[in-house]
C-alpha positions in Angstrom: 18.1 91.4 -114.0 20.4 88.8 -112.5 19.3 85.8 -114.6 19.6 88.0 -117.8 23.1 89.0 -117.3 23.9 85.1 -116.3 22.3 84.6 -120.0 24.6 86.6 -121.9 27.4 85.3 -120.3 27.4 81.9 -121.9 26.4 78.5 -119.9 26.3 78.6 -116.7 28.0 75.7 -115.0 25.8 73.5 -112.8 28.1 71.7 -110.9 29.4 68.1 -111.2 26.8 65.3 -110.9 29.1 62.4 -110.9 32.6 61.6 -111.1 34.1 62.9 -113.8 31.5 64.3 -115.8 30.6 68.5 -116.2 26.8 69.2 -116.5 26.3 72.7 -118.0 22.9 74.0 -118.9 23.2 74.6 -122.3 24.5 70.8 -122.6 21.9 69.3 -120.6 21.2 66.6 -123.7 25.1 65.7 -123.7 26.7 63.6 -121.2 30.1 65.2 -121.9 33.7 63.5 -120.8 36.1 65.1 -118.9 37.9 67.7 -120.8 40.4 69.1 -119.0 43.5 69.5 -120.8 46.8 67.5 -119.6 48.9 70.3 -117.7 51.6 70.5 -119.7 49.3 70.6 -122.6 48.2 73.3 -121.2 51.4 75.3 -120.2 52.4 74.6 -123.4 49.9 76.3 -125.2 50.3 79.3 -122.3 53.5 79.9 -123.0 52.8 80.4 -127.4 49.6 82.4 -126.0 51.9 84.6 -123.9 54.7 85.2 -126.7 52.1 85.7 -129.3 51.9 89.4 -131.0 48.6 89.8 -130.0 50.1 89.7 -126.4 53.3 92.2 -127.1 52.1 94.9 -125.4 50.8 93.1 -122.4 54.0 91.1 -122.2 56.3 93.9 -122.2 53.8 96.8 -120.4 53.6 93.8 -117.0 57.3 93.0 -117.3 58.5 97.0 -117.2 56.1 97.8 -114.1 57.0 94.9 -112.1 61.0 95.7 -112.8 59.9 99.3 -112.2 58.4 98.0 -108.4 61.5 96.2 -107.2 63.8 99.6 -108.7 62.0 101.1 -106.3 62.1 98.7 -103.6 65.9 98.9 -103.9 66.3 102.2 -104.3 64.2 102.8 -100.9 66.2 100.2 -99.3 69.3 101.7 -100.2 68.1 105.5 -99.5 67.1 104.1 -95.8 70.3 102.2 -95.2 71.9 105.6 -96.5 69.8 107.9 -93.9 70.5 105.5 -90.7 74.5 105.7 -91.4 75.7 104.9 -88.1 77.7 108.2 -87.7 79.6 107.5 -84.2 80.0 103.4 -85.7 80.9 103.7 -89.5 82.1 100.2 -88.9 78.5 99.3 -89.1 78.0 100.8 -92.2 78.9 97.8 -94.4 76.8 95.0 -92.2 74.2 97.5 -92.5 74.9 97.6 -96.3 75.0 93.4 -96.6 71.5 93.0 -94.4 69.9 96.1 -96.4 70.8 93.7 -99.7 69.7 90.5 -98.8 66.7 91.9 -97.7 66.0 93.3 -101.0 66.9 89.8 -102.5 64.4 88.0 -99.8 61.7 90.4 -100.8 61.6 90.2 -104.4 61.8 86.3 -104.0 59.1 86.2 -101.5 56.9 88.9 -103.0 57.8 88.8 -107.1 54.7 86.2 -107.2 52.3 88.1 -105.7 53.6 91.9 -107.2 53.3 90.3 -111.0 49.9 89.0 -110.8 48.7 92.5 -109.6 50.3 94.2 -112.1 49.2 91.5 -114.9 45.5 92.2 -113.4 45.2 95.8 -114.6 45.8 94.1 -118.2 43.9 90.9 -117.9 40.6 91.5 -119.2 42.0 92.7 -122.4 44.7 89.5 -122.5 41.8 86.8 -121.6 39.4 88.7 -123.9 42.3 87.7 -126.7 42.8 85.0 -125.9 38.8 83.6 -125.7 38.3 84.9 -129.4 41.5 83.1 -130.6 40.9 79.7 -128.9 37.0 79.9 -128.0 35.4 82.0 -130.4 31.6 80.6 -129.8 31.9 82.1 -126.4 29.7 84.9 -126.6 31.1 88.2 -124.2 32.0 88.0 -121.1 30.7 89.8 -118.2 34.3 91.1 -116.7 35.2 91.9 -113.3 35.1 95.8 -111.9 38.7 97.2 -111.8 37.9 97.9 -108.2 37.3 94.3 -107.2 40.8 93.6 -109.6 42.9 95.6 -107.9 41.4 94.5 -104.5 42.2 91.0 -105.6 45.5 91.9 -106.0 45.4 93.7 -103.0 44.6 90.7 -100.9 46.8 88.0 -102.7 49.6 90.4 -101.6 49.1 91.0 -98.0 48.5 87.0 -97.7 51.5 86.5 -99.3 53.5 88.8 -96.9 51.0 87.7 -94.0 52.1 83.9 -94.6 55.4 84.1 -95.7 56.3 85.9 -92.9 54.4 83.1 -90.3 56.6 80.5 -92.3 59.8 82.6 -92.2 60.9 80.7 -89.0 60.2 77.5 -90.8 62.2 78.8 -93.7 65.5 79.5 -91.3 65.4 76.8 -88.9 63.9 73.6 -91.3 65.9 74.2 -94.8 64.9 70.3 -95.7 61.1 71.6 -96.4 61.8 74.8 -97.5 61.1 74.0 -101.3 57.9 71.9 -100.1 56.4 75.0 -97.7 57.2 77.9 -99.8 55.6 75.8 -103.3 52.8 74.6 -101.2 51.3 77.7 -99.3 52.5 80.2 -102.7 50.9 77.4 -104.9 47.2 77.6 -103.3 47.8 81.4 -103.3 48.7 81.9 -106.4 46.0 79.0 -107.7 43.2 80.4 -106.3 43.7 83.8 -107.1 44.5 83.2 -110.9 41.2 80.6 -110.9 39.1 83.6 -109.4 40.2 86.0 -112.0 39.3 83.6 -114.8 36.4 82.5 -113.4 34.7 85.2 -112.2 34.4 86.9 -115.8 32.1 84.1 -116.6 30.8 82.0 -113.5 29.2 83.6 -110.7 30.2 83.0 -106.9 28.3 80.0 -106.4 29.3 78.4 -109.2 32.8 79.4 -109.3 33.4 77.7 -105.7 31.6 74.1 -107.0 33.9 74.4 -109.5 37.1 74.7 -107.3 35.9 72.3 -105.1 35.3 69.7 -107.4 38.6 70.0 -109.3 40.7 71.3 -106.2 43.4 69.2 -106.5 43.9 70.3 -110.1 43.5 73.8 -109.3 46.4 73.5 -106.4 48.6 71.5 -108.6 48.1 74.2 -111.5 49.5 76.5 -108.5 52.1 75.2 -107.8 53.0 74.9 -112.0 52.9 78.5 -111.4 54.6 79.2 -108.2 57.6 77.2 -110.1 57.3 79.4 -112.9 57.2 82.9 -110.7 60.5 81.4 -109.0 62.6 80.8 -112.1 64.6 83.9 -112.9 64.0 85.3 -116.6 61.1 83.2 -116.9 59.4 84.9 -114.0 59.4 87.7 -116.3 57.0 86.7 -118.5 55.4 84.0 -116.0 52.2 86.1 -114.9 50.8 85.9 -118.6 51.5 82.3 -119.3 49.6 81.8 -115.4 46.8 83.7 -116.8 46.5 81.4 -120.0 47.2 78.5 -118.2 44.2 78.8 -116.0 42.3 80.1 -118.7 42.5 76.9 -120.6 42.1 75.2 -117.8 38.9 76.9 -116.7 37.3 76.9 -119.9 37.8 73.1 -120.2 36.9 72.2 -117.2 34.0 74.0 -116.7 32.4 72.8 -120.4 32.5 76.6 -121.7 35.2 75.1 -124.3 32.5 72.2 -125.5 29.6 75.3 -125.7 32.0 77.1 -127.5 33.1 74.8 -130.2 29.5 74.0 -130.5 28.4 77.4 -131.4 31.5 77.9 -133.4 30.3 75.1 -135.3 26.8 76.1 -135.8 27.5 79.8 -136.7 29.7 78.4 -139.3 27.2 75.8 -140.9 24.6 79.0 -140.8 26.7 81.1 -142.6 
C-alpha cells in the first residue's frame, strides 16, 4: 500500500550520489545537473506567484487573519493593563501603559514570523496545488499533508519560536552588536525548515525529505534567512508568508529533480496529443 501511494506521487528522490548531481528514480538513465534556481531567481518569481489572481484570495484571506491575531493581542494587552489599574498608585498607570505597548510591539516582531506561516498553512495546499499546475504541470497529484499534522506544524514552529526567542532575549538586551546576526540566524533555520517540511512533505516521504535537507542544508538555511528578512520588513511581511511558500516551492521542486520529471512528462503528454 505504501509503495503504491509513493507511485502516484511522482519520483521519488533517491538521494545525492555525488557532488552536485540529483538521482531520482524515474531519471535513473539521465545524469542530470544541478538545477536549483539562483535565489533571487527564485524570490523573484515568488513574489509574481504570490500577487498573481490565482493567489487573491489566499493573499488577502492570510493577511486579514494574521492582522486579526495581533488586534487581538493588543486589545488583550490593553484590557489587562486596564484591569490591573493601580488604584492606590494611578501614577503607575502610564508606565504600566508604555511597558503594556512595547510589549505588544516586541511580540508582534518576535512572533509575526511564526503566526503568518500558521495561518498561510490552513491555505497552502490549495496555493502550492496552484502553483504546481502553473509552473510544473507534468507533476502528477500530490499526496498532501493531513490538516492535523498542518496545524501541529504550525503549532510547533510557534512555541520554538517563543521557546528560543525568549532563551536569546538576554542576548538581545545585553549584546545589541549581534542582535541582527542571532535573531536572522535562529528565525532563519526556523522558518527554513518548517517551510521545506511543508513543501516537501506533499511529495517526498520522511526519509527522503531529510537526505534532501541534508544535502542542500546550507541552501535551505540561507533560503531562511531570505525569509526571516522578508517576515521582518513592515508591509512586506504582509504578504511575505506566500512569497516563502513559493519560494521553497521552487526551490524544492528543482532541487529535488521533480521539476526535470515534470517538464519531461509535460513534454511527452504534449507530443502524444
Amino acid at each position: 500500500m505504501e509503495s503504491g501511494s509513493r507511485k502516484e506521487c511522482g519520483p521519488e528522490y533517491k538521494g545525492e550520489p555525488r557532488r552536485g548531481k540529483v538521482a531520482v528514480s524515474a531519471l535513473s538513465p539521465m545524469v542530470l545537473r544541478d538545477s536549483m534556481p539562483p535565489l533571487l531567481a527564485a524570490i523573484s518569481q515568488a513574489f509574481r506567484d504570490a500577487f498573481a489572481p490565482a493567489q487573491r484570495w489566499a493573499l488577502f484571506g492570510s493577511i486579514l487573519a494574521t492582522l486579526a491575531v495581533f488586534a487581538a493581542l493588543h486589545l488583550g494587552v490593553s484590557w489587562a493593563i486596564d484591569h490591573l489599574r493601580p488604584e492606590s498608585h494611578p501614577w503607575l498607570l502610564w508606565p504600566l501603559e508604555i511597558l503594556g505597548n512595547f510589549a505588544v510591539l516586541a511580540l508582534t516582531w518576535l512572533l509575526f514570523p511564526a503566526v503568518a506561516t500558521a495561518i498561510l498553512s490552513l491555505f497552502l495546499d490549495g496555493v502550492l496545488a496552484r502553483l504546481e499546475a502553473q509552473h510544473y504541470p507534468g507533476l502528477p497529484p500530490a499526496r498532501g499533508m493531513p490538516l492535523s499534522v498542518v496545524l501541529a506544524s504550525g503549532g510547533r514552529l510557534l512555541g520554538l519560536t517563543i521557546g528560543l526567542n525568549l532563551l536569546a532575549l538576554p542576548i538581545y538586551l545585553l549584546v545589541p552588536a549581534i542582535n541582527p546576526l542571532l535573531f536572522y540566524g535562529v528565525n532563519g533555520y526556523l522558518l527554513g525548515r518548517e517551510y521545506f517540511d511543508l513543501v516537501a512533505l506533499r511529495r517526498l516521504d520522511g526519509v527522503a525529505a531529510t537526505a534532501l535537507w541534508r544535502e542542500r542544508r546550507g541552501r535551505w538555511l540561507l533560503a531562511g534567512v531570505a525569509i526571516a528578512a522578508l517576515l521582518s520588513l513592515p508591509l512586506v511581511n504582509l504578504a511575505a508568508p506566500l512569497v516563502a511558500a513559493s519560494f521553497m516551492l521552487h526551490l524544492v521542486t528543482e532541487a529535488s529533480g521533480l521539476a526535470a520529471s515534470s517538464g519531461r512528462d509535460a513534454s511527452r503528454t504534449r507530443s502524444t496529443g
